[in-house]
C-alpha positions in Angstrom: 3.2 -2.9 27.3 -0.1 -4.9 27.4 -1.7 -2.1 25.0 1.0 -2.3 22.7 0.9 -6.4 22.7 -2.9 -6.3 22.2 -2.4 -3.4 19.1 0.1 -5.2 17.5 -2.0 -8.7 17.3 -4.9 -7.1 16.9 -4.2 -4.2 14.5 -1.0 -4.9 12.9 -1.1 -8.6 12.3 -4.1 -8.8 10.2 -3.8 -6.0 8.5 0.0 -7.1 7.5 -1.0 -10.7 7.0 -3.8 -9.6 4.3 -3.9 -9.5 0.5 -2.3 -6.2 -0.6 -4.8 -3.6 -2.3 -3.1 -3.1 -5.0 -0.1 -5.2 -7.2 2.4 -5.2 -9.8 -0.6 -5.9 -12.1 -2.6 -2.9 -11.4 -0.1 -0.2 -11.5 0.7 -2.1 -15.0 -2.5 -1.6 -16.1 -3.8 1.6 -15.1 -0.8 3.7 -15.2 0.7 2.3 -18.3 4.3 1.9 -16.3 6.5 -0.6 -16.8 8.2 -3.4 -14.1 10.7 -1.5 -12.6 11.8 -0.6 -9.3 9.4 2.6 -9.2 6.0 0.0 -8.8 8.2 -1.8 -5.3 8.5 1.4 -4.1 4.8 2.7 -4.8 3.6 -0.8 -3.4 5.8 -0.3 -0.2 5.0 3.0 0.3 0.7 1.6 -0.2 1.3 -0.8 2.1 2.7 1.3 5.2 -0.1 3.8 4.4 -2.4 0.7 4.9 -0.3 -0.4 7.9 -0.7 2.8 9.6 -4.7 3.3 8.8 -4.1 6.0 6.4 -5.7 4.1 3.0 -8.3 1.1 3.7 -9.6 0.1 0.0 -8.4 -0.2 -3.2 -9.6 2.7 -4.9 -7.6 4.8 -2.1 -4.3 2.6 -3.1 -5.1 3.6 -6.6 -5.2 7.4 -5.9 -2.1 7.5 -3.8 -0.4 5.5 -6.5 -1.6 8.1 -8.6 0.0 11.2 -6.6 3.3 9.1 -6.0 3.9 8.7 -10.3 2.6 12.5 -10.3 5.3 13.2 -7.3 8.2 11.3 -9.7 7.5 12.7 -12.6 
């Protein structure tokens, strides 16, 4: 339970408490969508990637954002 305790605040918390990589804004701009519920999802979906250590920078955000459209398309 200690490990767990000591992942949590030391992994999850920042990580979670951060700036997202990517926003509304970006999808926006570089994949010509509009606001709909589609970009909450991508963002959600970018954010538990981040949360789990899959995607660290933006440019990763951007190309899973990429294969999600590609995916609902």
């Amino acid at each position: 339970a200690r490990e767990l305790i000591h992942d949590y605040y030391h992994n999850f918390v920042p990580v979670n408490a951060s700036s997202p990589l990517i926003t509304g804004d970006d999808l926006i701009e570089k994949f010509s969508l509009q606001p709909s519920p589609i970009c909450k999802t991508i963002i959600n979906r970018i954010r538990e990637a981040r949360l789990e250590g899959e995607i660290t920078t933006k440019p990763e955000a951007l190309e899973m954002a990429r294969t999600i459209i590609r995916g609902t398309n």
